[in-house]
C-alpha positions as CSV (number, residue, x, y, z in Angstrom):
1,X,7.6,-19.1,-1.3
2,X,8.3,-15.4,-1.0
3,X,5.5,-13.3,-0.5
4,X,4.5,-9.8,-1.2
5,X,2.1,-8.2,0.6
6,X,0.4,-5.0,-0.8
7,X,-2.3,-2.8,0.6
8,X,-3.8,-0.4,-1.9
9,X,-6.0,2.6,-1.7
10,X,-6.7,5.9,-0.8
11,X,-5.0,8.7,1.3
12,X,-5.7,8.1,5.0
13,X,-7.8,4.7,4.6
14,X,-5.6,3.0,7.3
15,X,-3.2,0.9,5.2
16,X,0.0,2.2,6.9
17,X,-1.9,1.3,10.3
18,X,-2.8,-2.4,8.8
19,X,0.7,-2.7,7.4
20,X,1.8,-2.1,11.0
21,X,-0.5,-4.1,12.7
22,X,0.5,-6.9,9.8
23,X,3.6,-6.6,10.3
24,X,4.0,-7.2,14.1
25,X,2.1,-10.5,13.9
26,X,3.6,-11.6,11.0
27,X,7.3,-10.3,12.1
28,X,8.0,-9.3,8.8
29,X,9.7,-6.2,7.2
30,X,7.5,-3.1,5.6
31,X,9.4,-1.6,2.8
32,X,7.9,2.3,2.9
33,X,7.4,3.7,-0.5
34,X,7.4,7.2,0.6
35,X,11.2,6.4,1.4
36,X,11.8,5.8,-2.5
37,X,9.2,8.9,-3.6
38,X,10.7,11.2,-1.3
39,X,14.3,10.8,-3.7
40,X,12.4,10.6,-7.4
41,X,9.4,13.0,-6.2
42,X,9.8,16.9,-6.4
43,X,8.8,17.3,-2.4
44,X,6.1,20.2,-3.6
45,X,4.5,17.7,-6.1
46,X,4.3,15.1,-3.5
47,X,2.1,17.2,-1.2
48,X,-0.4,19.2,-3.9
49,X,-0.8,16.9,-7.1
50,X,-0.6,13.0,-8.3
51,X,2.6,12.3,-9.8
52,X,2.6,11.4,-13.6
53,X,2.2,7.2,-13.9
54,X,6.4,7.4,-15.5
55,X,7.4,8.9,-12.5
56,X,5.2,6.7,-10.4
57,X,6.5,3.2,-11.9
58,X,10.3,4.7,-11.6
59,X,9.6,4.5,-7.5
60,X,7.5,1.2,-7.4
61,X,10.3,-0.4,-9.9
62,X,13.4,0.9,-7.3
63,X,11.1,-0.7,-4.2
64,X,10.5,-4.0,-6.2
65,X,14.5,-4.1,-6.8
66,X,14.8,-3.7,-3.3
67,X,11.8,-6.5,-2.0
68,X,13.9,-9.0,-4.3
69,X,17.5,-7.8,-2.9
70,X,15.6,-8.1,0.5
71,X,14.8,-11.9,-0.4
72,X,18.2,-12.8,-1.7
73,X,19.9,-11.7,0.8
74,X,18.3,-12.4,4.3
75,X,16.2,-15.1,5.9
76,X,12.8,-12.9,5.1
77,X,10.3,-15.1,2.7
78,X,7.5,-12.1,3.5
79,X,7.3,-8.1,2.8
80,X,4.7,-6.0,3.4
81,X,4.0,-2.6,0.9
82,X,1.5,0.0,1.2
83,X,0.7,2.7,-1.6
84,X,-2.2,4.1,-3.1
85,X,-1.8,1.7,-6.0
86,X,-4.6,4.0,-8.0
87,X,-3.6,2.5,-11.9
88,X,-4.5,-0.7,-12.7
89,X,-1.8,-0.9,-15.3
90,X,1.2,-0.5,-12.6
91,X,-0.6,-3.0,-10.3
92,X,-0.9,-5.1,-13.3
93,X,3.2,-4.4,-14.2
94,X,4.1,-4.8,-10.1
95,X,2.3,-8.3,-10.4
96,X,4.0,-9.2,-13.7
97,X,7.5,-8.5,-12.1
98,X,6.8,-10.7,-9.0
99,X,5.2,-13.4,-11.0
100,X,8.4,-13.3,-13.2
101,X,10.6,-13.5,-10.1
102,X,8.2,-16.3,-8.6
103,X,6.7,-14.2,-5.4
104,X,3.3,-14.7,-4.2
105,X,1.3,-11.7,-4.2
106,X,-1.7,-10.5,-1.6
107,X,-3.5,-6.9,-2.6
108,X,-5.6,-6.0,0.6
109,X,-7.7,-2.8,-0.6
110,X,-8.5,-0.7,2.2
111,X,-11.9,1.4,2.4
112,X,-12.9,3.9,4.0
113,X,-15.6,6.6,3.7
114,X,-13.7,10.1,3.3
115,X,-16.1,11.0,6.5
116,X,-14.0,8.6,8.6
117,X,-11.1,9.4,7.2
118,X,-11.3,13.1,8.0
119,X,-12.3,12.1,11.3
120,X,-9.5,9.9,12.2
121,X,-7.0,12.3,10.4
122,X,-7.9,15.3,12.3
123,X,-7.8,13.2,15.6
124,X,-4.1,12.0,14.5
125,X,-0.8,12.7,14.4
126,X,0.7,12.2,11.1
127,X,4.3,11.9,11.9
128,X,6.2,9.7,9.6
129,X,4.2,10.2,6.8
130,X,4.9,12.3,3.6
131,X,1.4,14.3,3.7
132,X,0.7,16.0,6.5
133,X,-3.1,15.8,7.4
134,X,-4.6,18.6,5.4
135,X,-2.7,17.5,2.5
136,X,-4.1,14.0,2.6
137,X,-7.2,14.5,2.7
138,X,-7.1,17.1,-0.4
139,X,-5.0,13.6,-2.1
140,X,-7.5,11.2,-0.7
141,X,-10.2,13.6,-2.8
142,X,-7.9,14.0,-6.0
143,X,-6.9,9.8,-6.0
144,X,-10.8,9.1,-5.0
145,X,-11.4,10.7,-8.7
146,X,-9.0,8.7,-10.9
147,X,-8.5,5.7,-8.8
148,X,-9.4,2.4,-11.1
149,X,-10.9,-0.3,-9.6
150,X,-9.5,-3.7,-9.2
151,X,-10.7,-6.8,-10.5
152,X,-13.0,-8.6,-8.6
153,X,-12.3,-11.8,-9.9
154,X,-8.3,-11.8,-8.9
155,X,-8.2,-14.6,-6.0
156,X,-5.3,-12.9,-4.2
157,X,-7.5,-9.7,-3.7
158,X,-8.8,-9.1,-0.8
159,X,-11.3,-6.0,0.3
160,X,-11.4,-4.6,3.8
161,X,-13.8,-2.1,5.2
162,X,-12.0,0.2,7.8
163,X,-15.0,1.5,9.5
164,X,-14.4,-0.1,12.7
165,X,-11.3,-1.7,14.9
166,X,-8.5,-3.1,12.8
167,X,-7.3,-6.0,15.0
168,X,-10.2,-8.1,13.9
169,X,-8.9,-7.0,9.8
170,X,-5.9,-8.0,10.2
171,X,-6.9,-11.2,11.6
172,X,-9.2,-11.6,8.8
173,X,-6.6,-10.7,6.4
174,X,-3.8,-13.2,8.0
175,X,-6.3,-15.6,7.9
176,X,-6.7,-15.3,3.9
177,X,-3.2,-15.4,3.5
178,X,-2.4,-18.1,5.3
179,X,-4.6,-20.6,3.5
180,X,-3.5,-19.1,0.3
């Protein structure tokens, strides 16, 4: 069965260093949303406010398209996505469309105290990324606001604490998977 996986949450939490570390075990495929933002998302938005939830469903909608041209088209039965994923109502919608195509879906929230995450993003590059580090961690503050928590009584959710190394996460996360 085809399998998304999707880490959620804030700004700088460590879910494009998870979806990394993910991915080269796994030897699957990350589709990067900030590839499909950067073409419906005015650049100056990106960086100082949240985009609206219409303009934010437009991008997750184009990168769903593409996880299912991805599965029709190649050997690949596994994707990984990472996004804020703030509204419950577009995880709720991304689920619905994956359930209605008949993919599996993982969320894997990632947490980390904004402490950390100002430590490690001031110790970091951010190259690749849309926000440079400044800019995340004023996003990390605005999403922390509005962000809407997840149910905790979804079985493919799973919760990870970033406070220490990520190779035993990831492990922990796989692990999850797998026997789902």
């Amino acid at each position: 069965m085809n399998t998304i996986i999707l880490l959620a949450g804030l700004p700088g939490v460590g879910k494009s260093t998870i979806s990394k570390l993910i991915s080269e075990k796994l030897g699957v495929k990350i589709l990067d949303l900030d590839d499909f933002k950067r073409v419906d998302v005015d650049p100056t938005l990106v960086t100082s406010q949240i985009d609206p939830p219409t303009v934010r469903w437009a991008y997750y909608k184009k990168a769903i398209e593409s996880a299912f041209s991805i599965f029709a088209t190649s050997d690949t039965s596994t994707i990984i996505i990472d996004e804020v994923f703030h509204l419950r109502e577009l995880r709720n919608n991304f689920e619905a469309l994956c359930t209605q195509m008949q993919i599996r879906v993982f969320w894997v929230e990632v947490r980390c105290p904004y402490s950390l995450v100002e430590a490690r993003l001031r110790a970091h590059s951010r190259i690749g990324h849309i926000l440079s580090t400044e800019e995340a961690l004023n996003m990390y503050l605005l999403f922390r606001e509005i962000f809407e928590d997840f149910s905790t009584y979804s079985k493919n959710h799973i919760i990870v604490d970033n406070i220490d190394g990520v190779d035993i996460l990831v492990d922990g996360v796989l692990s999850i998977i797998r026997s789902g």
